[in-house]
N, C-alpha and C positions, 0 to 999 in steps of 0.2 A: 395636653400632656400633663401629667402627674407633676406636680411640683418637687415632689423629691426626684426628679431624673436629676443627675449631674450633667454638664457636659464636660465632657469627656477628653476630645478634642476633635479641631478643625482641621480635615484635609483637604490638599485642593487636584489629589491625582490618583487614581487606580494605584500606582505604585505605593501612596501614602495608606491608604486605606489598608492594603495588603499589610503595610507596617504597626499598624496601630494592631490589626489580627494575632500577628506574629509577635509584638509584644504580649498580648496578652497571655499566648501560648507558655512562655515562660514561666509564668505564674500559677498554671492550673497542676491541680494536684486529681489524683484519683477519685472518679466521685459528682465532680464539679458537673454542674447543669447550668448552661446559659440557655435563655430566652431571647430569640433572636427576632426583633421587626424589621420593618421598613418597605419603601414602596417597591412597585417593580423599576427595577433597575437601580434601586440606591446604592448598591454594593454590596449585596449579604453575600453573595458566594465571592465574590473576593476577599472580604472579613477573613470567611473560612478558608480560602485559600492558603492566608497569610497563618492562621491558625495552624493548618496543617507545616507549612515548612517551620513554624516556627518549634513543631513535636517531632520534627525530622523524619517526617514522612513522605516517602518518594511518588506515594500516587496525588495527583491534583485534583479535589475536589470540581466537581459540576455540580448542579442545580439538582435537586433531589425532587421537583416539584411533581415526577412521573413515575417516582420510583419509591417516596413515602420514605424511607430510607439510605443511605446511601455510608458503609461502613471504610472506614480504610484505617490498615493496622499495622502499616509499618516500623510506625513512628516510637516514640519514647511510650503514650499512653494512644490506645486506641481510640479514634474518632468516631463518632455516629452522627451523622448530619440527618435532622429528621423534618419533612416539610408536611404539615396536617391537615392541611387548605384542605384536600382529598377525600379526608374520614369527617362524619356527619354525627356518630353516636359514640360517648367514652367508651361501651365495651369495645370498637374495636380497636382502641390502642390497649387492650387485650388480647386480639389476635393480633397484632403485628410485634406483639412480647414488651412492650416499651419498658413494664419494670426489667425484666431481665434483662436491657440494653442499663438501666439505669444502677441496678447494683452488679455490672459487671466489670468495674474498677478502671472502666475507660471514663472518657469524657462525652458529653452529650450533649449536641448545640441544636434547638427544637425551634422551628419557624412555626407560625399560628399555634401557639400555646394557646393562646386567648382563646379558643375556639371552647377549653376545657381547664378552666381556671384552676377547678380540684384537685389538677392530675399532679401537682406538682408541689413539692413542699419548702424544699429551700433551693433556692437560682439566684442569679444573676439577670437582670434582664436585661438587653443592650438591644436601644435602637438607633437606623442610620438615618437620618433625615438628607436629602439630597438641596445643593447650595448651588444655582447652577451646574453648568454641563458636566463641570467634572470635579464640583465640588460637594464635602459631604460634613454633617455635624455629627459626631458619634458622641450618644447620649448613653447614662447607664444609671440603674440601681440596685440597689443588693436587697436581697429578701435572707435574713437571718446570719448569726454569728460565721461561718464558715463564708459565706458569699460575699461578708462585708471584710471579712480579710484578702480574699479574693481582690474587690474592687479598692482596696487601699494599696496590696502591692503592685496592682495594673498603673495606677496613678502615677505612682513612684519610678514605675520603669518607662513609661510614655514620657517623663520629663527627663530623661537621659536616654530616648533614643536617637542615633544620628542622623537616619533617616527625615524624623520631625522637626527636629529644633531648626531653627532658620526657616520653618515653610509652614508651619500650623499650630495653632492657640492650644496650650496644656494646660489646664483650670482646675487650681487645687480645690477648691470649692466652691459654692452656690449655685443657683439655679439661672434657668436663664430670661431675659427680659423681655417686656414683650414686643422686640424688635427679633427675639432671635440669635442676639448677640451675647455676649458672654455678660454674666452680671458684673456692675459696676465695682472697681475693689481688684478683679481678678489680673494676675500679671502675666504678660503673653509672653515667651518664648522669644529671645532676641535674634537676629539676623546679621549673620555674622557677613562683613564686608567681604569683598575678592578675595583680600589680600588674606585673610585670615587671623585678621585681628582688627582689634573693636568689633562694633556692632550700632545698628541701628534699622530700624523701619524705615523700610523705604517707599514715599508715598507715591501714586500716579499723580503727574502735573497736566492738568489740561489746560496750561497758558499758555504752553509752548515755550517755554525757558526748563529749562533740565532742575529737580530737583534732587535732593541727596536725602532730605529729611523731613518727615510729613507726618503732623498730629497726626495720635492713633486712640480716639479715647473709646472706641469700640470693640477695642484689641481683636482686629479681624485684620487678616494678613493683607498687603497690598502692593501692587507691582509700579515699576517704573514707569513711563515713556516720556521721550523727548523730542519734539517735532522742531527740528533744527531747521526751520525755513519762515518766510513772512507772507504778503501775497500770495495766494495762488499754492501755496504748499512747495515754495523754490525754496531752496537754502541760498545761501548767499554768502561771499567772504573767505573770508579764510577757515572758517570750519565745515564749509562744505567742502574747499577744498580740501582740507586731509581728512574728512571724512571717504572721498575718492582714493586718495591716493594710502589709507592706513587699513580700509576694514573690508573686509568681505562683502560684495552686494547682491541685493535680492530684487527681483523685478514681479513685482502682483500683476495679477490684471484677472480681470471678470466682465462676463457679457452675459447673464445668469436673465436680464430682459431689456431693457428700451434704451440701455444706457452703457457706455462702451469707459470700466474704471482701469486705472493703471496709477501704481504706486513703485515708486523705485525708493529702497532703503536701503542704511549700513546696518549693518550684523556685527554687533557686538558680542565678540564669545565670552570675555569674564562675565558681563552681567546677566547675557541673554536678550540685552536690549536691541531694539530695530529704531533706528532715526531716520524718520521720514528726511529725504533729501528731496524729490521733486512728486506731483500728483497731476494726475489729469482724470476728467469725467465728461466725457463725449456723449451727446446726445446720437444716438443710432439708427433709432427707427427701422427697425427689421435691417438692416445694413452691418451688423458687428463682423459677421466675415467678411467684409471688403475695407473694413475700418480697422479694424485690432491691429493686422500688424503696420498698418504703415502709421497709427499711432504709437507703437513702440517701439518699432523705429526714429520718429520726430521726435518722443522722449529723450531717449538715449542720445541723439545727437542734441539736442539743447542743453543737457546735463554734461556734457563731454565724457557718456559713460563707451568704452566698450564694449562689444559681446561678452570677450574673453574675460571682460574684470566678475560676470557675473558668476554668484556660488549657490545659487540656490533662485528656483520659481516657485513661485506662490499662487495658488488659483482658488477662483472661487466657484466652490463645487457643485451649491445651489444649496436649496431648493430654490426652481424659477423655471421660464420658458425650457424645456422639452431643448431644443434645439439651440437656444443660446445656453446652457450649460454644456450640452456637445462642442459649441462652436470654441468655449476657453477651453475647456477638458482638450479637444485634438488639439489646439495649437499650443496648451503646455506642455503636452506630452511631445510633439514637435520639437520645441525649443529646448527641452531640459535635457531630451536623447540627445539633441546634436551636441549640444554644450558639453555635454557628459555630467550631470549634476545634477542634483536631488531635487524632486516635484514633489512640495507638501501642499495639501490640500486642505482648504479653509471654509465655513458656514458663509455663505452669502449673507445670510437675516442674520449674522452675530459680526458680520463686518457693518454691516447698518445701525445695530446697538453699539456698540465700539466708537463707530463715528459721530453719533449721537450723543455717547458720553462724554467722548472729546470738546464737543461741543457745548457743555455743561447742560445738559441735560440731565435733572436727578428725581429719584423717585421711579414709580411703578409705571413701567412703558410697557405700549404693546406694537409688537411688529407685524404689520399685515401685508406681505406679498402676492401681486395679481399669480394665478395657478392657471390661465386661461377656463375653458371650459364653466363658466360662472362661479369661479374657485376660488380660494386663497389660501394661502399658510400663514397659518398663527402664531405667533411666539411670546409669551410674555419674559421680560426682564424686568431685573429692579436694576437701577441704572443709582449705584451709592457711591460715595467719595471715592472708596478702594478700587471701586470697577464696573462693569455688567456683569450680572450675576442673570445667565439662563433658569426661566424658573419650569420650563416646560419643553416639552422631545417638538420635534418636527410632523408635523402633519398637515393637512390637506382637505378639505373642511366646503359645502358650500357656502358663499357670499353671504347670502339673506339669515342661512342657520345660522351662522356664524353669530352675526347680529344677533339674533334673538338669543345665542348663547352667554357671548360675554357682559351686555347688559352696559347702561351709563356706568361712569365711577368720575366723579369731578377730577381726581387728583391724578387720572390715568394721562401720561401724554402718547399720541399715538402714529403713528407714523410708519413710509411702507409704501411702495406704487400701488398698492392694490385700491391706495386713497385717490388715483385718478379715476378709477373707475364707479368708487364706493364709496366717493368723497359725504356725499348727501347724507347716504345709509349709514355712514359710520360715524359721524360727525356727532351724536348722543354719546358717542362712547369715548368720549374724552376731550382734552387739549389739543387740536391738534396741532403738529411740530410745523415748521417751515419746511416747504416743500424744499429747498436745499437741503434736508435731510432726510430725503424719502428713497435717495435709490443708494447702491454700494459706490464706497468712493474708496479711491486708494488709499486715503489713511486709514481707515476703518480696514483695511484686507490687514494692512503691514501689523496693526496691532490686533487684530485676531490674530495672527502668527503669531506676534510676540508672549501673550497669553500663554496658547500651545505650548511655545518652548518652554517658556516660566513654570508650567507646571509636569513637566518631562515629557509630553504626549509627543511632540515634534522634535526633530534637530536638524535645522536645513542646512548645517553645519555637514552635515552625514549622508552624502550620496548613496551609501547601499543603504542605509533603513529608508531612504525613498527612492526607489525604482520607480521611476516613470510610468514602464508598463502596468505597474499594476493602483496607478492612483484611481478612483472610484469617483463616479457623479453621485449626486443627492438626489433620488425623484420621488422620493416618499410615496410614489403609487407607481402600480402597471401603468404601461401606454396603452393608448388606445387599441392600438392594436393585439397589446397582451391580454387586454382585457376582453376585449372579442373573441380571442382565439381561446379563453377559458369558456365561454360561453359556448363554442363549437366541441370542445371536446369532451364539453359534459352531455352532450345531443348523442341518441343512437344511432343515427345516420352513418354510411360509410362517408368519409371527407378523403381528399387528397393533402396528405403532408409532407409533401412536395413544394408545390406550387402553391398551395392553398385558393385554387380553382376549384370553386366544390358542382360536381355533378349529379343537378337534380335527375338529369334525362336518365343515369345510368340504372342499370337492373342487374341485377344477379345471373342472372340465367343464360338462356339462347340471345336473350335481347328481345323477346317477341310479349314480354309480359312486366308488368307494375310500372309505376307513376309516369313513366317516362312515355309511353304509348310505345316502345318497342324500340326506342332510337338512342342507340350506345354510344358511350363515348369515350375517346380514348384515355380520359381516369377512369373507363369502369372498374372498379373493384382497385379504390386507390392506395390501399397500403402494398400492392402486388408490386406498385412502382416506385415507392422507399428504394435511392440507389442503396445498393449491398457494396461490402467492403470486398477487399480478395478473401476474404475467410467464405463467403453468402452471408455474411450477415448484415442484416439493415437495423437501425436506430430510428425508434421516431418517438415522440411524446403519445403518452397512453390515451385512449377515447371510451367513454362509456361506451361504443360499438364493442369494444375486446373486453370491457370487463370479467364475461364469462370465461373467456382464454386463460384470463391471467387466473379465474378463481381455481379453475381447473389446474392448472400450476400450483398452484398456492396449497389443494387438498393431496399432491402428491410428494410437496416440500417441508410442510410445517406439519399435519397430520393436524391431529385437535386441536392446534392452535391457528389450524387457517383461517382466513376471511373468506365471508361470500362475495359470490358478484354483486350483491346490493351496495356491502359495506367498501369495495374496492370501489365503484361506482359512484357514491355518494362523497371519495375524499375528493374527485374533481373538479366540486364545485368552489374550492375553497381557497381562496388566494395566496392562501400562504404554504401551499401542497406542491411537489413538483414530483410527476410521474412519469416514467421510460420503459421501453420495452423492445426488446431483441428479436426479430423476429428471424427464420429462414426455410425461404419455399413458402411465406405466405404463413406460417405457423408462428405464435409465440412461444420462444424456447428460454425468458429469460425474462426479468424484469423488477425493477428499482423504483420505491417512492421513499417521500422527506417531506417532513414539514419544518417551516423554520419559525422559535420560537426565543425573544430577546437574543438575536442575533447568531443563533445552533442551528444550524441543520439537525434533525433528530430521526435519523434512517429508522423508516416505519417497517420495510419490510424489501427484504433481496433474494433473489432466487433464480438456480437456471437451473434447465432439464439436465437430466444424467448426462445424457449421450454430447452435451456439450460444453460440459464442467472443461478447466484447468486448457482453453481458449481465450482467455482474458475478455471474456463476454461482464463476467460484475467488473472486472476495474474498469469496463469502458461504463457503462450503466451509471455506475457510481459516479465517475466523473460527468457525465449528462446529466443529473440529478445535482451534483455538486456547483456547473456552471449556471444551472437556474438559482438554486441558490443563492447563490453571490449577488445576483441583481436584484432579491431580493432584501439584500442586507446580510447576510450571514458569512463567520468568518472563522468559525469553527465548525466541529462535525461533531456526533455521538451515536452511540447506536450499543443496544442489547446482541449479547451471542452469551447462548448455553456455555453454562462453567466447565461441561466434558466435550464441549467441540474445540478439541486444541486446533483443528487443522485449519476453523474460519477465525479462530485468536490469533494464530499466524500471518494468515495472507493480511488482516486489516493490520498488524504489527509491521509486516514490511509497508505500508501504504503510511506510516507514521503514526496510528492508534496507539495510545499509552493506555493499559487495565487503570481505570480510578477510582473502583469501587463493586460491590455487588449487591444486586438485588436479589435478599430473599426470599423464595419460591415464588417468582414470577411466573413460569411456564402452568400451564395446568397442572401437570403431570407433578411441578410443586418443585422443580428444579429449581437451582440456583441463576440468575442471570450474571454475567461480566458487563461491567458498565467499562467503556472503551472510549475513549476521545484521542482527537486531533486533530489536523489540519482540515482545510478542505479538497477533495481529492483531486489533483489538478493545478490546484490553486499556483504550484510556482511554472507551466507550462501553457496553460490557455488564457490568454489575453482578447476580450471582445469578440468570443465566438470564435479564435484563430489560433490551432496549435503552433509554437513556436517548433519552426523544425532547423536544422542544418544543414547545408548544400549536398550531404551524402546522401541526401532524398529519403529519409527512413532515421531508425531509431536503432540504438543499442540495445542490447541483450538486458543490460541492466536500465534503459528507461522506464520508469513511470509508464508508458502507453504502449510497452512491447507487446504485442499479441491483442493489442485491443481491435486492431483490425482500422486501414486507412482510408475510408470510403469519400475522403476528399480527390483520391484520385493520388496523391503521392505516392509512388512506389517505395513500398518496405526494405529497409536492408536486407532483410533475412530471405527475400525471392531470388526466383533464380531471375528473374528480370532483372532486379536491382543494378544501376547504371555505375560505371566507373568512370567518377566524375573526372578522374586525368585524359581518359578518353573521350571525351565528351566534345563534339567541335566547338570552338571557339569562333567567335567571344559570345561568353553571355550575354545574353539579354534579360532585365529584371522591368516588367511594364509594371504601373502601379496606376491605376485608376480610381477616385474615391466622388462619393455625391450622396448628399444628405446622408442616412445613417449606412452605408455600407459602402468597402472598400473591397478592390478586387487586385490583384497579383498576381501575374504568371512569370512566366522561367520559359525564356525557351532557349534554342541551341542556334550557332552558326550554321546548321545548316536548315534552320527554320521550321525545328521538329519541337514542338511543344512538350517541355517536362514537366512544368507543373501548374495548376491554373487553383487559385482559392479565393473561394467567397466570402467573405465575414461582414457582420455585422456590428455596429456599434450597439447594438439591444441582440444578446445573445439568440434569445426565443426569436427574430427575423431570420437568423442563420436556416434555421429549419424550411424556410422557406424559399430559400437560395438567394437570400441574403435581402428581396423585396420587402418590402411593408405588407401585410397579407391584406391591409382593405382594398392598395392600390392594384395589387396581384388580381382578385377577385373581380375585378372590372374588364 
């Protein structure tokens, strides 16, 4: 980095980040040009985010990185968010008008300048360097007399924001050191106590005695903890007792692979601190379902805790075993519904860094977890006075690569189960830790929460911002089975998407011709047996088999801007794509794809036939598209609609789309496009492949899934079957069967007539296949 960058300041939260944005907003006059860097994922569109509300502009900024522009004008001065990765030659930021963006008396924040050094005369240039998982360094320099008053009043308003002061470093000047840290000399932002008066840094103590006040000569912010126990991680005495009987408690636990942790703490609300009160770390050996809860039960009763004292569960979400992240994931979601109280969800590998640091471990660590399949996940931290600091995202990596990736480093300590397996192989690449610090332990979950909460991402204080149902596992890849069933429906074979029984023998015809010597079977021709809802309409994930259906769709819905069947063909191979299609009577009359890209679904393309529009075929499409989605990480939506189609800005308006910007002349034809965001469709109704319904058997006029059609078999309010549950004989009956990844429920009546019976899956893409594993199916 250029030695004239300043830094700027240190945030440790999305929320902070947005602030530092939103100061700056203040500041900018008509005219203004910032150059904006950083990696993927450091923060830039939340910068601008913060940018836009801080110009009091109602639309929120998305990622411009598809759209080359992305303008929004509500506000006090007009925004132009411009990302250049895309253009290859300076004339064509000639064809996308850039000066005319530039002297049009708004403001203009330009991602990969660098691509085109000349294009630009006097800026600001602000980059965000990423500090761990959720923290950030915002660095800045001024290019000419107008940009360097720019960055002297940003300065001046960042050390009087309230947001900041008490949580991140404001540095009137110099440059930074080569640790990274703010230059020597520099004074950090004090931290103001509870009470709201005085101040002081507050340091993390890994002795296990509470500390109030911790050298800071790096002026880098730093959190508390206080592990109020001796052996064994028990407290003891009289402060564990009113530790019981004063503070709110939290119960961790994770079975993420070979080792069964559990952490019980008090939750301190002024500070946000968690005090370890008692820990346990059970050896499992494929056993954590038969072991978790009768070890959190013998916790609890050692501890003299109650159920009812607890206010909050904590899990560890993984990445790890496939099957021990389900096995905590069900039984916290279990525990926190009965209790009635919030399920926050914690990094397995950052509860292992956390415990490590505890443990005075300091310097450049790397975390290697077994991923089965000759795999592991990699993580590096720097494990410093103030904390761990994530230096890199979660993924999923072979063994041996792996090795030959990260290479010896002396001063590396390294640690992680994946060293029972790869102890030899990885044993070059560093120190390695004591194996008591290779798998999750209850101290390390409670203080990943603690972390969370300290920098506002969690409040296990807050039962409705964590609903159980919707707490998420970590798998940083498809399962095997997802990964297969991509492999099948990029094949032109007809398959059954059903059962996922695929029929070589079957033929097209009389039966009397092709591969099969004439001998049919009853999948022949298996999309025919896609159950259909009471509308005829069936759902199933799209197959290069139909691609030519949906092109054919596609050239009577979009005109010049359809795709062929090659290009709809070709998006199936590609993991991070998810494809739907409506069919009825054997026809495709409908159909939905999405790719997800840092965490967006980003609707590629939605369409039904005439003769079957304003049947709630796209909001059911959309939400099929949207629950693939989510498993694969994504937790918002976006999608392109023509600036003159008021009537599809509507219907995605009522589905909670906000307009955030427009693309100009995207369409051929040189139209305008509406850029549109929000939730994910569904997102507060399907739970692990299972719409949440109510005993009325059906939906209201104003749900979300009205008209989407109920091909689980529940009967709709709005038929004329629809049952009147006062007449209904008594007594209910609710059966509930569950085994490895899927669960089943039915409803029946006193007089032993079956009302409703559902399938689901804990891996949504099983559901499709009536809730089996499709390899086991196939057998």
């Amino acid at each position: 980095m250029d030695a004239n960058y300043l830094s700027i300041a240190t945030t440790l939260s999305a929320r902070q980040t947005h602030a530092v944005g939103e100061a700056l907003a203040a500041c900018l006059q008509p005219g203004d040009v910032v150059l904006l860097t950083g990696d993927l994922g450091a923060g830039k569109t939340q910068f601008v985010q913060g940018v836009a509300e801080g110009l009091g502009a109602r639309e929120v900024p998305t990622s411009p990185t598809f759209n080359i522009v992305l303008s929004y004008v509500s506000g006090r001065l007009e925004l132009h968010h411009f990302d250049l990765y895309r253009l290859e030659e300076e004339k064509q930021l000639e064809d996308i008008g850039l000066r005319e963006y530039l002297e049009s008396g708004g403001v203009c924040f330009v991602e990969w300048a660098e691509k085109f050094p000349g294009a630009f005369d006097e800026f600001l240039s602000v980059e965000i360097k990423k500090q761990g998982e959720t923290g950030r360094i915002v660095f800045a320099q001024a290019q000419g007399a107008r940009a360097e008053e720019l960055l002297d009043a940003w300065m001046r308003r960042l050390a009087s924001s309230p947001v900041l002061q008490g949580e991140s470093d404001v540095e009137a000047d110099g440059g930074m050191d080569a640790s990274g840290a703010g230059a020597a000399g520099v004074d950090a932002v004090e931290i103001p106590d509870a009470s709201g008066a005085g101040a002081a840094h507050v340091g993390l103590d890994s002795s296990g005695s509470d500390s109030d006040v911790a050298s800071h000569d790096d002026a880098e912010t730093a959190f508390s903890f206080s592990v109020a126990g001796n052996d064994g991680g028990r407290a003891s005495g009289a402060a564990r007792d009113a530790d019981l009987e004063s503070a709110p408690l939290v119960l961790a636990f994770d079975t993420a692979n070979e080792v069964v942790a559990i952490g019980l703490g008090a939750l301190n609300a002024a500070t946000h601190g968690v005090d370890v009160i008692a820990t346990r770390e059970i050896e499992a050996h494929r056993a954590s379902n038969t072991q978790l809860i009768p070890q959190i039960e013998s916790l609890l009763n050692d501890s003299g805790v109650r159920r009812d004292q607890l206010a909050c569960i904590c899990v560890g979400r993984g990445p790890g075993s496939f099957t021990g992240v389900r096995i905590a994931m069900a039984t916290a979601k279990g525990i926190a519904s009965a209790l009635g109280v919030g399920l926050v969800g914690v990094s397995s590998l950052d509860a292992i860094a956390w415990n490590a640091w505890a443990s005075g471990v300091r310097g450049d660590t790397l975390v290697v977890a077994d991923a089965m399949r000759k795999e592991v996940y990699p993580v590096y931290y720097s494990l410093e006075v103030s904390g761990a600091v994530r230096l890199t995202a979660d993924r999923v990596v072979k063994a041996e690569l792996f090795a030959e990736e990260a290479g010896p480093a002396a001063k590396r300590t390294v640690l992680g189960d994946g060293l029972v397996k790869y102890g030899e192989l990885y044993a070059p690449l560093g120190s390695i830790a004591p194996e008591d610090l290779w798998g999750v332990s209850g101290r390390g979950l409670l203080l990943a929460l603690q972390v969370a909460w300290l920098s506002g991402d969690v409040d296990p204080l807050d039962a409705g911002r964590h609903n159980p149902a919707f707490a998420l596992p970590v798998y940083t890849r498809l399962s095997d089975a997802e990964e297969n069933e991509r492999i099948r429906l990029a094949k032109t074979d007809e398959k059954n998407l059903v059962t996922g029984v695929q029929d070589t023998m079957a033929t097209h015809g009389s039966g009397t011709s092709g591969q099969g010597g004439g001998r049919e079977t009853m999948h022949e021709l298996s999309r025919l047996v896609a159950p259909a809802g009471l509308d005829g309409i069936a759902y199933h994930p799209l197959d290069a088999a139909h691609a030519d259906d949906v092109a054919q769709l596609e050239a009577t819905s979009m005109g010049s801007d359809a795709w062929s069947a090659h290009l709809v063909a070709d998006e199936l191979k590609h993991k991070n794509r998810t494809w739907w299609v409506a069919e009825s009577d054997g026809a495709v009359v409908g159909y939905a794809g999405g790719m997800v890209v840092d965490g967006d679904l980003q609707i590629l393309k939605i369409a039904v036939a005439d003769a079957f529009r304003r049947r709630g075929l796209a909001s059911a499409l959309l939400q099929r598209v949207a629950a693939d989605a989510r498993n694969l990480g994504a937790t918002t939506c976006s999608l392109e609609v023509r600036a003159s189609n008021e009537g599809a800005q509507a219907f995605y308006g009522a589905m909670g789309f906000e307009r955030v910007g427009v693309r100009p002349h995207y369409y051929s034809d040189r139209e305008d496009a509406v850029i549109m965001q929000g939730p994910l469709p569904g997102q507060g109704s399907d739970v692990a492949g299972m719409q949440l319904k109510h005993l009325d058997y059906g939906f209201g006029e104003d749900d979300a899934f009205a008209g989407a059609g109920n091909e689980d078999g529940v009967v709709d309010a709005g038929d004329d079957a629809a049952l009147d549950i006062a007449e209904t004989p008594r007594p209910l009956i609710l059966a509930i069967e569950s085994s490895c990844d899927e669960t089943a429920a039915a409803i029946a009546d006193g007089a032993g007539e079956l009302l409703a019976d559902v399938v689901a899956s804990q891996i949504d893409f099983h559901a499709r296949f009536g809730g089996g594993v499709p390899e086991i199916a196939s057998r």
